[in-house]
RORO-790524 format. One record per residue (C-alpha): x, z, y; residue in three letters. Coordinates in steps of 0.05 Angstrom, whole numbers. Layout:
% residues N
+--------+--------+--------+-----+
!     c1 !     c3 !     c2 !  aa !
+--------+--------+--------+-----+
!      X !      Z !      Y ! ALA !
...
+--------+--------+--------+-----+
//
This chain:
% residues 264
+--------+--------+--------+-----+
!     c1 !     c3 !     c2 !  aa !
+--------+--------+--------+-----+
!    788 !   -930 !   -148 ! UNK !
!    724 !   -964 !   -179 ! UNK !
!    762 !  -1014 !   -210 ! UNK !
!    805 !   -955 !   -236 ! UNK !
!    749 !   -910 !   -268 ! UNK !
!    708 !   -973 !   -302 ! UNK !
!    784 !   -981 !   -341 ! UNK !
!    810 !   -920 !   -350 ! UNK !
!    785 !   -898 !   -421 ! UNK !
!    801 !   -818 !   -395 ! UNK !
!    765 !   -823 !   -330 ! UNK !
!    740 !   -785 !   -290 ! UNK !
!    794 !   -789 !   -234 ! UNK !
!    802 !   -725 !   -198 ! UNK !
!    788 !   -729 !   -125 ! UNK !
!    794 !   -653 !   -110 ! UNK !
!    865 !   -658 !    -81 ! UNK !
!    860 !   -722 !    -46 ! UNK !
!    887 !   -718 !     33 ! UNK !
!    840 !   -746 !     75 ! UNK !
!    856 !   -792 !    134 ! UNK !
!    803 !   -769 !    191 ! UNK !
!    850 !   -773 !    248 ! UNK !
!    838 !   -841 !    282 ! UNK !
!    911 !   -854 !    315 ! UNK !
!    973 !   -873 !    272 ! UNK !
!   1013 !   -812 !    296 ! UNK !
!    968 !   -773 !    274 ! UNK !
!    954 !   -797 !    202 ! UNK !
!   1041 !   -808 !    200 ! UNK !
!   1038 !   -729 !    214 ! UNK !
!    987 !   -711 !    160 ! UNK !
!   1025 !   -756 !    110 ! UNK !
!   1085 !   -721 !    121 ! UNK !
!   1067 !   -658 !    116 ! UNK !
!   1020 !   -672 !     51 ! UNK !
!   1084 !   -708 !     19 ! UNK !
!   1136 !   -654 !     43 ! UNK !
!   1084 !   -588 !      9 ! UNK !
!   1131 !   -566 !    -41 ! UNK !
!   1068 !   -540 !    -81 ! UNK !
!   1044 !   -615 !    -88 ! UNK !
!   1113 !   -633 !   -122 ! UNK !
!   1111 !   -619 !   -196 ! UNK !
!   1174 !   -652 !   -216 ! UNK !
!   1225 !   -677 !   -170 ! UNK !
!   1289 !   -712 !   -198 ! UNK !
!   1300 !   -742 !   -123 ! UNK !
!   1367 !   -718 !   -110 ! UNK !
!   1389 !   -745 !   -175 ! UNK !
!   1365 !   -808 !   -151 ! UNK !
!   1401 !   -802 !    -90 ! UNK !
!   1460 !   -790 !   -119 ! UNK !
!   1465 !   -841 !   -171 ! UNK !
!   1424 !   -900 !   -141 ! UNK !
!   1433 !   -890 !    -64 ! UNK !
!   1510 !   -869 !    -69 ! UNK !
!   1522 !   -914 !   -126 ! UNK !
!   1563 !   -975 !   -127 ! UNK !
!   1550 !  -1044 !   -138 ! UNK !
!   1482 !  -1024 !   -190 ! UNK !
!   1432 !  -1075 !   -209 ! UNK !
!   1362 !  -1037 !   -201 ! UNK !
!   1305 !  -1060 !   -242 ! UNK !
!   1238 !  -1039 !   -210 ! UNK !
!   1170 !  -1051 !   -248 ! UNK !
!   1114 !  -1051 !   -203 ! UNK !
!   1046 !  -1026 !   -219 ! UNK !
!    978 !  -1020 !   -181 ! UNK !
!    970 !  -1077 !   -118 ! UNK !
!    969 !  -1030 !    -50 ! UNK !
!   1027 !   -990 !    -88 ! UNK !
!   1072 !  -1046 !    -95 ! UNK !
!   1073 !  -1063 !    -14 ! UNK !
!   1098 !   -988 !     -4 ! UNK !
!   1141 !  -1002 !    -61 ! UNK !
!   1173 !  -1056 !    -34 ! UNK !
!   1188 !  -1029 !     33 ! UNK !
!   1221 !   -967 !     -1 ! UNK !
!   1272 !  -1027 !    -36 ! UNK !
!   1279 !  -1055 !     35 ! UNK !
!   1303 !   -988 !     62 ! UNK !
!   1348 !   -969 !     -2 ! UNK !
!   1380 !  -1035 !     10 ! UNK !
!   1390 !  -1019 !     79 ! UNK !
!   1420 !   -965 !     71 ! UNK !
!   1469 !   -989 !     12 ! UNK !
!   1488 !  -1058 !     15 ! UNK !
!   1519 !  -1057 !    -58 ! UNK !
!   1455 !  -1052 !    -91 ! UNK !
!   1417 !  -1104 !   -125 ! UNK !
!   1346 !  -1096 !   -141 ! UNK !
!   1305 !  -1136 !   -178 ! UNK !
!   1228 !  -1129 !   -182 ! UNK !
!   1190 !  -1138 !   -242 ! UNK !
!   1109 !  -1142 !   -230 ! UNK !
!   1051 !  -1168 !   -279 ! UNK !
!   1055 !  -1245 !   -298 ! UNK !
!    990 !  -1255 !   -269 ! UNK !
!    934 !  -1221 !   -241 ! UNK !
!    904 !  -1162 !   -289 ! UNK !
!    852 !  -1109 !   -268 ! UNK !
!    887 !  -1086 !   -201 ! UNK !
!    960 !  -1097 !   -215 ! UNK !
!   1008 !  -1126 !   -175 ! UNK !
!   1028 !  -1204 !   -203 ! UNK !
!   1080 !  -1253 !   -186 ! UNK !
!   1044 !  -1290 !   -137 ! UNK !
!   1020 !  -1219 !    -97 ! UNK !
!   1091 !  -1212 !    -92 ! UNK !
!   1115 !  -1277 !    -60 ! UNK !
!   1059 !  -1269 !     -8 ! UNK !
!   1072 !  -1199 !      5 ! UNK !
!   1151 !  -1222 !     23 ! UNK !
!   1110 !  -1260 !     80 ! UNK !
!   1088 !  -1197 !    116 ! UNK !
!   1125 !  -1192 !    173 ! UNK !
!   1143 !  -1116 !    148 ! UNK !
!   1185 !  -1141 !     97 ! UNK !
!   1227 !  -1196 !    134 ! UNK !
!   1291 !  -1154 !    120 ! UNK !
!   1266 !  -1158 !     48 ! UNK !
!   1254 !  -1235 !     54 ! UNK !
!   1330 !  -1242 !     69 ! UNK !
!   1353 !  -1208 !     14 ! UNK !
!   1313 !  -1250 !    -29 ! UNK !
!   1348 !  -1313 !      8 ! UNK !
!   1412 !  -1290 !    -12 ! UNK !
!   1398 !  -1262 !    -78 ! UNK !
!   1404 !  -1193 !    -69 ! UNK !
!   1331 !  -1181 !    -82 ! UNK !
!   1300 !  -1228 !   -141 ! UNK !
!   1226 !  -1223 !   -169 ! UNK !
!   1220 !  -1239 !   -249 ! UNK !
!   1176 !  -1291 !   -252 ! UNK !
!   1157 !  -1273 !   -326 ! UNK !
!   1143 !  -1206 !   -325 ! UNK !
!   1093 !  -1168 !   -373 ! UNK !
!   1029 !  -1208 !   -390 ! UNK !
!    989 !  -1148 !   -398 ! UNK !
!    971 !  -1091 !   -359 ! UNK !
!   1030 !  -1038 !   -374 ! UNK !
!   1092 !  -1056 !   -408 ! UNK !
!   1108 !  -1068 !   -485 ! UNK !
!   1183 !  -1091 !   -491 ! UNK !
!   1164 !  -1113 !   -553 ! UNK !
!   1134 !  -1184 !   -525 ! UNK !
!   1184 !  -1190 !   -461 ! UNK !
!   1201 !  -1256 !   -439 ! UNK !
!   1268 !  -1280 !   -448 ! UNK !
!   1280 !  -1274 !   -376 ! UNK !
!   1262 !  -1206 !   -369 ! UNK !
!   1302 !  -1189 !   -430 ! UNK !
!   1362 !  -1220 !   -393 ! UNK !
!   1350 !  -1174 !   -335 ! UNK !
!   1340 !  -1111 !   -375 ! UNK !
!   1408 !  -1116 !   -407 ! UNK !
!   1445 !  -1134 !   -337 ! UNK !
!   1416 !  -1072 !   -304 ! UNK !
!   1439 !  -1010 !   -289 ! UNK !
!   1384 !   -968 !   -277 ! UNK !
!   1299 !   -977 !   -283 ! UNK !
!   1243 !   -950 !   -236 ! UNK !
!   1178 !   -949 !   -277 ! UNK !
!   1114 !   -943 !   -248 ! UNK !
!   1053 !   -923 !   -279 ! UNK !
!   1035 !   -875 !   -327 ! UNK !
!   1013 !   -915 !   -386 ! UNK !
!   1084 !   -955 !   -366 ! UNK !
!   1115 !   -888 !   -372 ! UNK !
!   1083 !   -879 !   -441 ! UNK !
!   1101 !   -951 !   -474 ! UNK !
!   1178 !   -939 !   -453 ! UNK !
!   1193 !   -875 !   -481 ! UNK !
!   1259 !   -879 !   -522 ! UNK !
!   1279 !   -931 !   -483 ! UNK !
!   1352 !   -937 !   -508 ! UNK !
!   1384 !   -988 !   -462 ! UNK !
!   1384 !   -948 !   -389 ! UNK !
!   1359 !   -886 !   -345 ! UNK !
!   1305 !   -896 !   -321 ! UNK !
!   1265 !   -866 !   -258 ! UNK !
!   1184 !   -861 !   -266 ! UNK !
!   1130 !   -830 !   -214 ! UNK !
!   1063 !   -802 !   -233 ! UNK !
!   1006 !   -785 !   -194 ! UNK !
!    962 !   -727 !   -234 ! UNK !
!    893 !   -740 !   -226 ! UNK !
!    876 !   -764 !   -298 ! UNK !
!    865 !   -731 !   -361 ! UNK !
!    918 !   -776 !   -390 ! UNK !
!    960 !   -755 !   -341 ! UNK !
!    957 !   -682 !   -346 ! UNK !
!    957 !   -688 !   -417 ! UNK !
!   1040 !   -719 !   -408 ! UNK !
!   1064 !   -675 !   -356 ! UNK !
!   1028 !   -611 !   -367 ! UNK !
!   1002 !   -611 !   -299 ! UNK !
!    929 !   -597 !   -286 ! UNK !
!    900 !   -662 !   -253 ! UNK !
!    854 !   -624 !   -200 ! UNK !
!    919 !   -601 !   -179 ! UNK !
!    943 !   -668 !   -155 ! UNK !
!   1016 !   -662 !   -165 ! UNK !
!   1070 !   -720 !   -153 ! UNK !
!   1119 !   -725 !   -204 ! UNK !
!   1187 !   -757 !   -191 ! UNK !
!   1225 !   -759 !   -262 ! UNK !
!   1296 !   -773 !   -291 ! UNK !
!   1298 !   -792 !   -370 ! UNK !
!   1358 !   -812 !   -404 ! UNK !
!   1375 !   -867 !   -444 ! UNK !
!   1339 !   -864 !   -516 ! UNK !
!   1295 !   -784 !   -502 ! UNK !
!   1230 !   -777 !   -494 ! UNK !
!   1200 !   -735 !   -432 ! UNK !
!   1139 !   -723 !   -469 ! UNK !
!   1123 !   -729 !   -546 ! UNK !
!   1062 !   -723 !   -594 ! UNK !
!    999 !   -738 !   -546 ! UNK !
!    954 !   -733 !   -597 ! UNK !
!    966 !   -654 !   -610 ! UNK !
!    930 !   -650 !   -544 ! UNK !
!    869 !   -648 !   -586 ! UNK !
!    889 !   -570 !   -608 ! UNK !
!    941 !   -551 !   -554 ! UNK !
!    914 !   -519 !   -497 ! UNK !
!    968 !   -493 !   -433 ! UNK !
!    938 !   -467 !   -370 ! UNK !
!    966 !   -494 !   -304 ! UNK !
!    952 !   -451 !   -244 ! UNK !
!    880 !   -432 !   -260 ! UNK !
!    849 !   -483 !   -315 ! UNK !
!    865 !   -489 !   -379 ! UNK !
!    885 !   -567 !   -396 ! UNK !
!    896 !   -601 !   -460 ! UNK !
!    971 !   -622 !   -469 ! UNK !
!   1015 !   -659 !   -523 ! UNK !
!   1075 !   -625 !   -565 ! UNK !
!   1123 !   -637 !   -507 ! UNK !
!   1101 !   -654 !   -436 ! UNK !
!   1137 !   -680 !   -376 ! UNK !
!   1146 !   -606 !   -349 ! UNK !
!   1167 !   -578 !   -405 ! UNK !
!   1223 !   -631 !   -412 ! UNK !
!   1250 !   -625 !   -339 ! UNK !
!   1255 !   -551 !   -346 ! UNK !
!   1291 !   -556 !   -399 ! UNK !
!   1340 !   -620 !   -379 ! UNK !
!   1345 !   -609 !   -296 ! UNK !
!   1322 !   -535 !   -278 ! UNK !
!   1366 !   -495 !   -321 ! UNK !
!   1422 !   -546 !   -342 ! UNK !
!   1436 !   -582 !   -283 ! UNK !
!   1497 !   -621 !   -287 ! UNK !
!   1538 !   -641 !   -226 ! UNK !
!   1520 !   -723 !   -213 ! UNK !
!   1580 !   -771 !   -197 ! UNK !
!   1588 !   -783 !   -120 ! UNK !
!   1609 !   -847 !    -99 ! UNK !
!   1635 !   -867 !    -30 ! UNK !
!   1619 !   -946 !    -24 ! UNK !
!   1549 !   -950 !      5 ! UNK !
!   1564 !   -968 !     69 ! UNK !
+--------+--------+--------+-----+
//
Protein backbone atom coordinates (compact mmCIF):
# COMPACT_ATOMS: atom_id res chain seq x y z
CA UNK A 1 0.00 0.00 0.00
CA UNK A 2 2.99 2.49 0.64
CA UNK A 3 4.59 1.60 -2.32
CA UNK A 4 1.11 2.22 -3.98
CA UNK A 5 0.34 5.84 -2.65
CA UNK A 6 4.20 7.21 -3.24
CA UNK A 7 3.16 6.16 -7.24
CA UNK A 8 -0.15 6.69 -7.67
CA UNK A 9 -0.34 10.36 -9.04
CA UNK A 10 -4.41 10.30 -7.71
CA UNK A 11 -3.70 9.00 -4.29
CA UNK A 12 -5.05 8.98 -1.58
CA UNK A 13 -6.22 5.26 -1.46
CA UNK A 14 -9.37 4.83 0.30
CA UNK A 15 -9.19 2.57 3.26
CA UNK A 16 -12.81 3.15 4.54
CA UNK A 17 -14.20 -0.14 3.09
CA UNK A 18 -11.30 -2.35 3.68
CA UNK A 19 -12.32 -5.91 5.59
CA UNK A 20 -10.27 -6.44 8.28
CA UNK A 21 -8.70 -9.78 9.23
CA UNK A 22 -8.86 -9.80 13.29
CA UNK A 23 -9.89 -13.34 13.66
CA UNK A 24 -6.67 -15.36 14.40
CA UNK A 25 -7.72 -18.99 12.93
CA UNK A 26 -7.97 -19.69 9.12
CA UNK A 27 -11.68 -20.71 9.35
CA UNK A 28 -12.40 -17.91 10.59
CA UNK A 29 -10.80 -15.32 8.24
CA UNK A 30 -12.04 -18.11 5.08
CA UNK A 31 -15.66 -17.17 6.67
CA UNK A 32 -15.22 -13.39 6.75
CA UNK A 33 -13.72 -13.52 3.16
CA UNK A 34 -16.61 -15.18 1.94
CA UNK A 35 -19.12 -13.39 3.16
CA UNK A 36 -17.24 -9.84 2.29
CA UNK A 37 -16.78 -11.29 -1.40
CA UNK A 38 -20.41 -12.84 -1.68
CA UNK A 39 -22.21 -8.91 -0.28
CA UNK A 40 -23.97 -8.18 -3.34
CA UNK A 41 -23.70 -4.40 -2.27
CA UNK A 42 -19.81 -4.66 -2.67
CA UNK A 43 -20.28 -5.86 -6.35
CA UNK A 44 -20.61 -2.94 -8.74
CA UNK A 45 -20.32 -4.71 -11.92
CA UNK A 46 -20.41 -8.37 -12.34
CA UNK A 47 -20.03 -9.93 -15.90
CA UNK A 48 -19.18 -13.45 -14.06
CA UNK A 49 -21.70 -15.55 -15.53
CA UNK A 50 -20.69 -14.36 -18.89
CA UNK A 51 -17.42 -15.55 -18.05
CA UNK A 52 -18.66 -18.74 -17.01
CA UNK A 53 -20.32 -19.32 -19.86
CA UNK A 54 -17.90 -18.49 -22.47
CA UNK A 55 -14.50 -19.27 -20.77
CA UNK A 56 -15.41 -22.13 -18.31
CA UNK A 57 -17.93 -23.94 -20.80
CA UNK A 58 -15.94 -23.08 -23.74
CA UNK A 59 -14.01 -25.32 -25.90
CA UNK A 60 -10.57 -25.72 -26.69
CA UNK A 61 -9.87 -21.43 -26.00
CA UNK A 62 -6.46 -20.04 -25.59
CA UNK A 63 -6.78 -17.55 -22.49
CA UNK A 64 -4.40 -14.73 -22.29
CA UNK A 65 -4.08 -13.43 -18.67
CA UNK A 66 -2.02 -10.22 -17.87
CA UNK A 67 -1.00 -10.10 -14.39
CA UNK A 68 -0.66 -7.00 -12.36
CA UNK A 69 0.31 -6.20 -8.67
CA UNK A 70 2.83 -9.15 -6.92
CA UNK A 71 0.47 -10.72 -3.95
CA UNK A 72 -2.42 -10.48 -6.70
CA UNK A 73 -0.78 -12.59 -9.18
CA UNK A 74 -0.34 -15.78 -6.61
CA UNK A 75 -4.27 -15.64 -6.14
CA UNK A 76 -4.35 -15.16 -9.74
CA UNK A 77 -2.64 -18.01 -10.55
CA UNK A 78 -4.43 -20.38 -8.38
CA UNK A 79 -7.81 -19.17 -9.92
CA UNK A 80 -5.98 -20.49 -13.61
CA UNK A 81 -5.12 -23.72 -11.73
CA UNK A 82 -8.78 -24.28 -10.74
CA UNK A 83 -10.33 -23.09 -14.25
CA UNK A 84 -8.04 -25.58 -15.70
CA UNK A 85 -9.23 -28.07 -13.45
CA UNK A 86 -12.23 -27.81 -14.06
CA UNK A 87 -11.96 -27.64 -18.09
CA UNK A 88 -9.23 -29.47 -19.44
CA UNK A 89 -9.62 -27.83 -23.02
CA UNK A 90 -8.41 -24.60 -21.97
CA UNK A 91 -5.15 -23.08 -22.50
CA UNK A 92 -3.99 -20.16 -20.59
CA UNK A 93 -1.19 -18.28 -21.02
CA UNK A 94 0.12 -15.67 -18.44
CA UNK A 95 1.54 -12.50 -19.38
CA UNK A 96 3.32 -10.53 -16.28
CA UNK A 97 5.90 -7.41 -16.38
CA UNK A 98 9.35 -8.17 -18.13
CA UNK A 99 11.07 -7.37 -15.07
CA UNK A 100 10.58 -6.07 -11.78
CA UNK A 101 8.67 -2.45 -11.69
CA UNK A 102 7.27 -0.70 -8.56
CA UNK A 103 5.24 -3.78 -7.11
CA UNK A 104 4.27 -5.73 -10.21
CA UNK A 105 4.47 -9.12 -10.77
CA UNK A 106 7.72 -10.05 -13.39
CA UNK A 107 8.80 -13.09 -15.17
CA UNK A 108 11.03 -14.34 -12.67
CA UNK A 109 8.13 -13.83 -9.60
CA UNK A 110 6.33 -16.05 -11.76
CA UNK A 111 8.72 -19.03 -12.24
CA UNK A 112 9.31 -19.02 -8.45
CA UNK A 113 5.78 -18.75 -7.56
CA UNK A 114 5.16 -22.19 -9.85
CA UNK A 115 7.47 -23.59 -7.00
CA UNK A 116 4.95 -23.15 -4.19
CA UNK A 117 3.75 -26.21 -3.43
CA UNK A 118 0.00 -24.59 -3.96
CA UNK A 119 0.49 -24.48 -7.42
CA UNK A 120 1.98 -28.01 -8.25
CA UNK A 121 -1.17 -28.78 -10.35
CA UNK A 122 -0.23 -25.55 -12.09
CA UNK A 123 3.47 -26.67 -12.40
CA UNK A 124 2.19 -29.64 -14.54
CA UNK A 125 0.40 -27.82 -16.81
CA UNK A 126 3.27 -25.76 -17.48
CA UNK A 127 5.25 -29.25 -18.16
CA UNK A 128 2.98 -30.13 -20.72
CA UNK A 129 2.24 -26.83 -22.18
CA UNK A 130 -1.05 -26.19 -21.24
CA UNK A 131 -0.03 -23.28 -19.10
CA UNK A 132 2.97 -20.99 -20.68
CA UNK A 133 4.34 -17.68 -19.10
CA UNK A 134 5.50 -14.89 -21.91
CA UNK A 135 8.81 -14.31 -21.16
CA UNK A 136 8.65 -10.82 -22.88
CA UNK A 137 5.90 -9.26 -21.54
CA UNK A 138 5.37 -5.37 -21.07
CA UNK A 139 8.58 -3.46 -20.00
CA UNK A 140 6.73 -0.96 -18.18
CA UNK A 141 4.34 -0.84 -15.51
CA UNK A 142 0.80 -1.20 -17.37
CA UNK A 143 0.44 -2.22 -20.86
CA UNK A 144 0.94 -0.17 -24.26
CA UNK A 145 0.48 -2.63 -27.26
CA UNK A 146 2.10 -0.22 -29.04
CA UNK A 147 5.82 -1.47 -27.93
CA UNK A 148 4.83 -5.39 -27.47
CA UNK A 149 7.40 -7.82 -28.08
CA UNK A 150 7.14 -9.96 -30.95
CA UNK A 151 6.35 -12.82 -28.79
CA UNK A 152 3.61 -11.35 -27.07
CA UNK A 153 2.22 -10.14 -30.34
CA UNK A 154 2.27 -13.81 -31.42
CA UNK A 155 0.20 -14.73 -28.44
CA UNK A 156 -2.30 -11.96 -28.74
CA UNK A 157 -3.35 -12.98 -32.19
CA UNK A 158 -3.57 -16.90 -31.21
CA UNK A 159 -5.90 -16.11 -28.34
CA UNK A 160 -9.25 -16.32 -27.83
CA UNK A 161 -10.06 -14.37 -25.02
CA UNK A 162 -7.89 -11.67 -22.47
CA UNK A 163 -8.11 -11.20 -18.64
CA UNK A 164 -6.68 -7.68 -17.87
CA UNK A 165 -5.76 -6.65 -14.64
CA UNK A 166 -5.28 -3.34 -13.41
CA UNK A 167 -6.89 -0.25 -13.89
CA UNK A 168 -4.39 1.83 -15.71
CA UNK A 169 -4.14 -1.72 -17.88
CA UNK A 170 -7.80 -1.38 -18.31
CA UNK A 171 -7.29 2.24 -19.51
CA UNK A 172 -4.27 1.66 -22.20
CA UNK A 173 -6.44 -1.25 -23.89
CA UNK A 174 -9.60 0.38 -24.58
CA UNK A 175 -10.60 -0.30 -28.27
CA UNK A 176 -8.80 -3.19 -28.23
CA UNK A 177 -9.97 -4.63 -31.63
CA UNK A 178 -8.44 -8.10 -31.72
CA UNK A 179 -10.55 -10.03 -28.69
CA UNK A 180 -13.00 -9.77 -25.53
CA UNK A 181 -11.53 -9.17 -23.01
CA UNK A 182 -12.30 -9.62 -19.11
CA UNK A 183 -10.85 -6.80 -16.62
CA UNK A 184 -11.32 -6.47 -12.57
CA UNK A 185 -11.14 -3.26 -10.69
CA UNK A 186 -10.88 -2.60 -7.19
CA UNK A 187 -12.49 1.16 -6.37
CA UNK A 188 -10.49 2.77 -3.90
CA UNK A 189 -8.77 5.48 -6.15
CA UNK A 190 -9.81 8.56 -7.58
CA UNK A 191 -8.75 7.23 -10.95
CA UNK A 192 -10.74 4.58 -10.38
CA UNK A 193 -13.97 6.07 -9.54
CA UNK A 194 -13.44 8.49 -12.11
CA UNK A 195 -13.79 5.10 -14.94
CA UNK A 196 -16.45 3.24 -13.39
CA UNK A 197 -18.61 5.83 -11.79
CA UNK A 198 -18.33 4.23 -8.55
CA UNK A 199 -17.50 6.22 -5.43
CA UNK A 200 -14.09 4.84 -4.12
CA UNK A 201 -15.06 4.99 -0.28
CA UNK A 202 -17.50 2.66 -1.45
CA UNK A 203 -15.06 -0.07 -2.23
CA UNK A 204 -16.80 -1.85 -4.97
CA UNK A 205 -15.30 -4.93 -7.11
CA UNK A 206 -15.91 -4.74 -10.57
CA UNK A 207 -15.90 -7.80 -12.81
CA UNK A 208 -16.34 -6.48 -16.59
CA UNK A 209 -17.05 -7.82 -20.15
CA UNK A 210 -15.93 -5.44 -23.22
CA UNK A 211 -16.11 -6.39 -26.65
CA UNK A 212 -13.84 -6.43 -29.32
CA UNK A 213 -12.95 -2.68 -30.59
CA UNK A 214 -15.76 -0.50 -27.60
CA UNK A 215 -14.75 1.32 -25.08
CA UNK A 216 -16.26 0.74 -21.38
CA UNK A 217 -15.41 4.16 -20.46
CA UNK A 218 -14.52 7.30 -22.71
CA UNK A 219 -13.35 10.98 -22.24
CA UNK A 220 -11.57 10.98 -18.61
CA UNK A 221 -10.65 14.24 -18.85
CA UNK A 222 -14.47 15.65 -18.70
CA UNK A 223 -14.13 14.46 -15.14
CA UNK A 224 -12.80 17.92 -14.53
CA UNK A 225 -16.70 19.38 -15.01
CA UNK A 226 -18.82 16.17 -14.63
CA UNK A 227 -19.94 15.49 -11.34
CA UNK A 228 -22.44 12.02 -10.62
CA UNK A 229 -23.26 11.11 -7.09
CA UNK A 230 -22.86 7.44 -6.07
CA UNK A 231 -24.74 6.48 -2.98
CA UNK A 232 -24.10 9.58 -0.85
CA UNK A 233 -20.91 11.65 -2.37
CA UNK A 234 -20.74 13.33 -5.20
CA UNK A 235 -17.55 12.03 -7.43
CA UNK A 236 -15.97 13.37 -10.49
CA UNK A 237 -16.52 11.04 -13.58
CA UNK A 238 -15.57 10.95 -17.37
CA UNK A 239 -18.17 11.18 -20.45
CA UNK A 240 -18.82 7.45 -20.17
CA UNK A 241 -17.90 5.33 -17.20
CA UNK A 242 -17.69 1.62 -16.62
CA UNK A 243 -21.30 1.63 -15.04
CA UNK A 244 -22.81 3.46 -17.41
CA UNK A 245 -21.53 1.12 -20.15
CA UNK A 246 -22.65 -2.25 -18.45
CA UNK A 247 -26.07 -0.90 -17.94
CA UNK A 248 -26.39 -0.20 -21.04
CA UNK A 249 -24.58 -3.51 -22.81
CA UNK A 250 -25.51 -6.39 -19.96
CA UNK A 251 -28.45 -5.09 -17.64
CA UNK A 252 -31.00 -4.24 -20.12
CA UNK A 253 -29.74 -6.05 -23.36
CA UNK A 254 -28.64 -9.21 -22.21
CA UNK A 255 -28.10 -11.58 -24.90
CA UNK A 256 -28.29 -15.38 -24.36
CA UNK A 257 -24.25 -16.68 -24.37
CA UNK A 258 -23.37 -19.91 -26.39
CA UNK A 259 -23.24 -23.09 -24.11
CA UNK A 260 -20.84 -25.56 -24.88
CA UNK A 261 -20.74 -29.17 -23.60
CA UNK A 262 -16.84 -30.21 -23.84
CA UNK A 263 -15.34 -29.19 -20.55
CA UNK A 264 -15.09 -32.21 -19.03
Amino acid sequence: MDIKEKNISTAPISLESNLKLEEKDIDSIINALDAYIHNNSKIGIDCFENYYNEVLLGCNLNIVWFTDDYIETIFEMKFIEEQMRFNKTLNFTVVPRYGSYSNDASYEDVIDMLELDELRELKQYYKIGRFNICRNGMDISTIDFFRMSSELYDIILKSSICVISGARAFEMTQGMKKVVYYTGIAVCKSYTESITGFCRNSGKLVFLRQDVGEHSFEGFKDRAWRKIQDDDKIISVAKITAKEYYMEKYNDKKTSQRQYSCYN
